[in-house]
C-alpha positions, 0 to 999 in steps of 0.5 A: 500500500501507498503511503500518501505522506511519502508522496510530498515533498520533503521539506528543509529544516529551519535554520535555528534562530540565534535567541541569545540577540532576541529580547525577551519581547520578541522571544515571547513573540516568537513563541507565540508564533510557534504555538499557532504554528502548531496549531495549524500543522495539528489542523492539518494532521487532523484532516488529513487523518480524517481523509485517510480514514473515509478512504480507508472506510470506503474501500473495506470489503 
């Protein structure tokens, strides 16, 4: 079987910020901006894990 996940692109990792130039304002900031990112890939996991199950669901025999 195929798995769909291995038919993206796989994509670089971010280079790490140097936190030690950032005030304690922007790091802040920054993790704020993380955890919405989190929460947009957990959106994204989400509904790709609920189209796999339909798929899965509509071809069981």
């Amino acid at each position: 079987m195929i798995d769909i996940d291995e038919l993206e692109p796989r994509k670089s990792a971010a280079k790490p910020l140097d936190m030690q130039q950032m005030s304690i304002g922007e790091l802040r900031e920054y993790i704020d901006y993380l955890k919405a990112e989190i929460a947009l890939a957990q959106s994204a996991i989400d509904k790709k894990e609920a189209h796999r199950s339909g798929i899965e669901n509509l071809f069981k025999i």
